[in-house]
N, C-alpha and C positions, 0 to 999 in steps of 0.2 A: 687648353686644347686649340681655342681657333687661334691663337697667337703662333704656337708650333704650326698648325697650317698656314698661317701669314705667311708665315720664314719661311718654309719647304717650298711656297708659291716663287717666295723671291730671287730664293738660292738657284730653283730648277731654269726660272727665267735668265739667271746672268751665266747657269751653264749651258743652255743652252744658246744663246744667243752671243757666246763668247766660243758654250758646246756649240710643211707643203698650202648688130653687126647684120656683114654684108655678101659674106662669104658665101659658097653653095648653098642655095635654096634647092632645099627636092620636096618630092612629093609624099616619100613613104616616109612615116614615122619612123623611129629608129627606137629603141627599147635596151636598157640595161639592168635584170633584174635582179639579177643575181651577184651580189657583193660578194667578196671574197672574205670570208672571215678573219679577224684579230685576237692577238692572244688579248688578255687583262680582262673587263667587265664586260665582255659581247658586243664591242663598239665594231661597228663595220667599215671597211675600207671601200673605196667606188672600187665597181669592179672594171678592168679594165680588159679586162681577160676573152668577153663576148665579140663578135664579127658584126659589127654595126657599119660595117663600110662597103664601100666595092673595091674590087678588085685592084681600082686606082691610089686609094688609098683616101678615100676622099670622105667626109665627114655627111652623111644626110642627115639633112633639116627638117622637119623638128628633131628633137632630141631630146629624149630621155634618161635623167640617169640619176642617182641617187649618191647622197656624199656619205662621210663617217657618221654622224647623226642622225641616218634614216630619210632625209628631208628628201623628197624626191624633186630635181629641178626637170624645168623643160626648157634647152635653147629652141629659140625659131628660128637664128641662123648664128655667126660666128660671132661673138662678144667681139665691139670696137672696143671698150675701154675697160681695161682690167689693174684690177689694184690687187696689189696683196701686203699683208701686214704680218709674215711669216719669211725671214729668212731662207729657209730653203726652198717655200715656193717660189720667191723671184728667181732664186738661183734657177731653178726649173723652166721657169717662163720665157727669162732669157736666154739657155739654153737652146732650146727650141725656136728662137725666134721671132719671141714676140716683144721687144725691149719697142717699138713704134706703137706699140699697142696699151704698155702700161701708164697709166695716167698716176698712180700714186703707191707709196713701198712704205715699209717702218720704217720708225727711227733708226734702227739698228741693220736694216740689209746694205752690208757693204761689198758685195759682190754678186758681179763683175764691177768693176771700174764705175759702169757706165751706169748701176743702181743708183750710186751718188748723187746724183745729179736730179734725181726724180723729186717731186715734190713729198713731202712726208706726212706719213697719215696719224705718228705716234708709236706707242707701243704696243710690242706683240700678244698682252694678254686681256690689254683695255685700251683700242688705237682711241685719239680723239673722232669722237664722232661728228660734230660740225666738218673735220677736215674730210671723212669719208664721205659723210652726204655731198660737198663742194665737189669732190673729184670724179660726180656724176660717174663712178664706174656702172657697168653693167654687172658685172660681178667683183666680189671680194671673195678672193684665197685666202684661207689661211690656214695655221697646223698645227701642234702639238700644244702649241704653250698656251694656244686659247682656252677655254675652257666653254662646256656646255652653256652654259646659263649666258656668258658674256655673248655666246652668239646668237641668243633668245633676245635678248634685250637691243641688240642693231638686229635683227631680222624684224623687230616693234617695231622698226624706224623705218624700215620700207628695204634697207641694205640686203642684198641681194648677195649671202657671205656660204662660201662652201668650203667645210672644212673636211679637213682629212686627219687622220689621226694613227701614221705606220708605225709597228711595232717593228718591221722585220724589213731585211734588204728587198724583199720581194713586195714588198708594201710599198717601199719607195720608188722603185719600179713600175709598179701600178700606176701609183699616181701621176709618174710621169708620161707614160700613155695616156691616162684619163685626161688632161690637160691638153695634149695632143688632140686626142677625137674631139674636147668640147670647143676646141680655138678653130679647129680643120688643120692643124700642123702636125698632121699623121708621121708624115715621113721624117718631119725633121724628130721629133717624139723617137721613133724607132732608128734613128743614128745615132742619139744619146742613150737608149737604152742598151744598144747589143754595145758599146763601147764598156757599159758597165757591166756586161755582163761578160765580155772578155777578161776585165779584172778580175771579177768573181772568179771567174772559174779557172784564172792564173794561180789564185791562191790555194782553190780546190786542189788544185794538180802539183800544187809544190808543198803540199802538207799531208795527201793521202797517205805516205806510206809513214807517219806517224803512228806510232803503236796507242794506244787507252793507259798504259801504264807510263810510258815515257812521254803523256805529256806535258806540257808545261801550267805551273801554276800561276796562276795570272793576276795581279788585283788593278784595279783602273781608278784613277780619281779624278775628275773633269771641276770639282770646283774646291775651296778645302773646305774638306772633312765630308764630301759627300761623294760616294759612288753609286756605281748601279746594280742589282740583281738580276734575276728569270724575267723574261717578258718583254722586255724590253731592244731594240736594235741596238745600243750598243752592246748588250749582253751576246748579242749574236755574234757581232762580228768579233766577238773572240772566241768564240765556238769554231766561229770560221776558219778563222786562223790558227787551227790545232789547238788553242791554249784552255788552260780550265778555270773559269771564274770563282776568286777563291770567296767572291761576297753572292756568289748563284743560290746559297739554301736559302736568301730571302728573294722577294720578288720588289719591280720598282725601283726606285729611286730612293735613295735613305742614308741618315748621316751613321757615319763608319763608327766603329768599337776599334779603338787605336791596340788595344792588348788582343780583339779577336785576329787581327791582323798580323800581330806579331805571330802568334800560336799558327796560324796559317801558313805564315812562312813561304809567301809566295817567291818564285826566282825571277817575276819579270816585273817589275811596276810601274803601269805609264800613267801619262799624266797630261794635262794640258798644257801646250809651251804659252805661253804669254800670261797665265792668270797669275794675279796678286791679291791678296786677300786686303779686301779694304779696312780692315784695323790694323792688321800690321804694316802692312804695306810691303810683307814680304815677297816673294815668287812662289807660287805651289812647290819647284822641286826644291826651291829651301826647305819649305816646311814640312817638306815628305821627308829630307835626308836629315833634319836635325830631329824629329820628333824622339822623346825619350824612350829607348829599349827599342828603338828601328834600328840601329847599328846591329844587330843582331840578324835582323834579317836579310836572307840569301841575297835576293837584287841588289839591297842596300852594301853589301860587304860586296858583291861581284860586279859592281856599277852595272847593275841593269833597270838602272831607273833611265826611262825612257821618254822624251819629251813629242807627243803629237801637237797636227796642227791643229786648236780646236775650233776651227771651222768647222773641216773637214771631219772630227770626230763629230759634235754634236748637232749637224746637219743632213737631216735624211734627205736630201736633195740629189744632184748628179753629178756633184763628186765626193759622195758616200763611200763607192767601192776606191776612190783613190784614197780616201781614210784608210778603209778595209787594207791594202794593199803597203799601207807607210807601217799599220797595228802589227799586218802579217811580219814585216821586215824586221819589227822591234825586236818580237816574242822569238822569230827563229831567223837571223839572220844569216845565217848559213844554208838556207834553203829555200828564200825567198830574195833573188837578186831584181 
């Protein structure tokens, strides 16, 4: 049993990862109390969703606000030195414009360009800790692929580590506001968000008048031999995208039944473009089109096996809905230009 949890730790971290100062000082406390709920074991997301600012858009100091773990923080004013050890939080932080602000990234954040460059703090599920302590941040981001306990054990150490943990587009959206209010980059926060939310709701609008009976069956595999089910943001954004997840009656992340699949007989299959399975050395859409008794199925016979970018799929960051929006184009490309 923990040997099967080793692997599932190992596999989820290379799909994912192949798949979240001096500024205005004020006087009124600022309060966030109410977290936005997440699907899975009652893990909460910051809420982002509260009026903690003025009018300006301006962030007041102190500040209160609680992460996906419950831990409640308090800024006294904007973090100078932010690390993150989470792929799509950098992508977020940069985003927003704080790339002069980040002092240290994972091994693995290679985007924007200019992540590259940053000193490296390790990996995303256990950074090294001497490099986190050295990078003196004032805080550590981090997201999905950390785990509870790993954040107990750098919070021992003094690490000042807020994680987040989105199940749902609306979660990554959050977070990316919450990042916004706790740096004071309100405004730039909210040009990144309504851009994704322009997408969102491009695909909303070019898939409404999809019927419940016509629509498409869907299966997804982001590393080989593992997909996803219920609960999770990638499961969503094929929700999104009209289509019907043909691995949804389980929940999570979990390795595929290569004969449930056939019987399933999905018409779309996507897939991650770049992954190779490290014993074979093959490409994933080899090993999806040659699997034995897949020539049989719909995608497989109508080539609609379909390659994303997996960044962009397994990154709840701020080009999420540009995944959303490449998935939508796979599943119906007659309706999403």
């Amino acid at each position: 049993m923990k040997k099967n949890s080793v692997k599932k730790a190992l596999i989820l971290t290379v799909a994912l990862v192949t798949a979240m100062s001096l500024a205005a000082c004020g006087k009124k406390e600022t309060e966030i109390t109410n977290p936005s709920k997440l699907g899975g074991e009652g893990t909460k997301a910051p809420a982002a969703t509260a009026t903690p600012t003025t009018a300006a858009k301006k962030t007041v100091y102190p500040l209160k606000i609680k992460d996906a773990t419950g831990k409640e923080f308090t800024f006294d004013k904007a973090p100078e030195r932010i690390a993150s050890v989470s792929p799509a939080e950098t992508e977020a932080l940069f985003a927003i414009g704080l790339e002069a602000n980040i002092v240290g990234v994972s091994d693995y954040d290679d985007y924007p360009e200019a992540a590259k460059s940053k000193p490296k703090l390790g990996s995303i599920t256990k950074p090294n800790q001497e490099a986190v302590i050295a990078s003196n941040a004032n805080v550590v981001f981090t997201g999905v692929s950390m785990k509870s306990d790993t954040v107990e054990k750098l919070r021992a150490l003094n690490i000042n580590v807020f994680k987040v943990e989105p199940k749902t587009v609306d979660d990554a959206i959050a977070n990316i506001q919450t990042y916004g209010i706790i740096t004071d980059h309100q405004e730039q926060a909210e040009k990144v968000v309504a851009k994704m939310k322009a997408d969102l709701q491009k695909v909303v609008n070019a898939v409404k008048d999809v019927k419940q009976e016509n629509k498409k069956k869907v299966y997804i595999e982001f590393a080989p031999g593992w997909t996803v089910g219920s609960g999770e943001f990638m499961d969503e954004l094929i929700k999104i995208s009209g289509g019907v997840n043909v691995a949804g009656d389980k929940s999570g992340w979990y390795e595929i039944s290569e004969e449930k699949i056939i019987q399933q007989n999905p018409g779309v299959i996507l897939f991650a473009n770049g992954v190779v399975d490290s014993k074979s050395k093959k490409p994933l859409e080899e090993i999806i089109r040659t699997r034995s008794g897949w020539d049989a199925i719909d995608a497989v016979k109508n080539k609609q096996v379909v390659g994303l970018d997996q960044n962009m799929l397994s990154r709840p960051g701020p080009r999420l809905t540009e995944g959303l929006l490449e998935m939508a184009k796979g599943i119906y490309p007659e309706l999403v230009k």
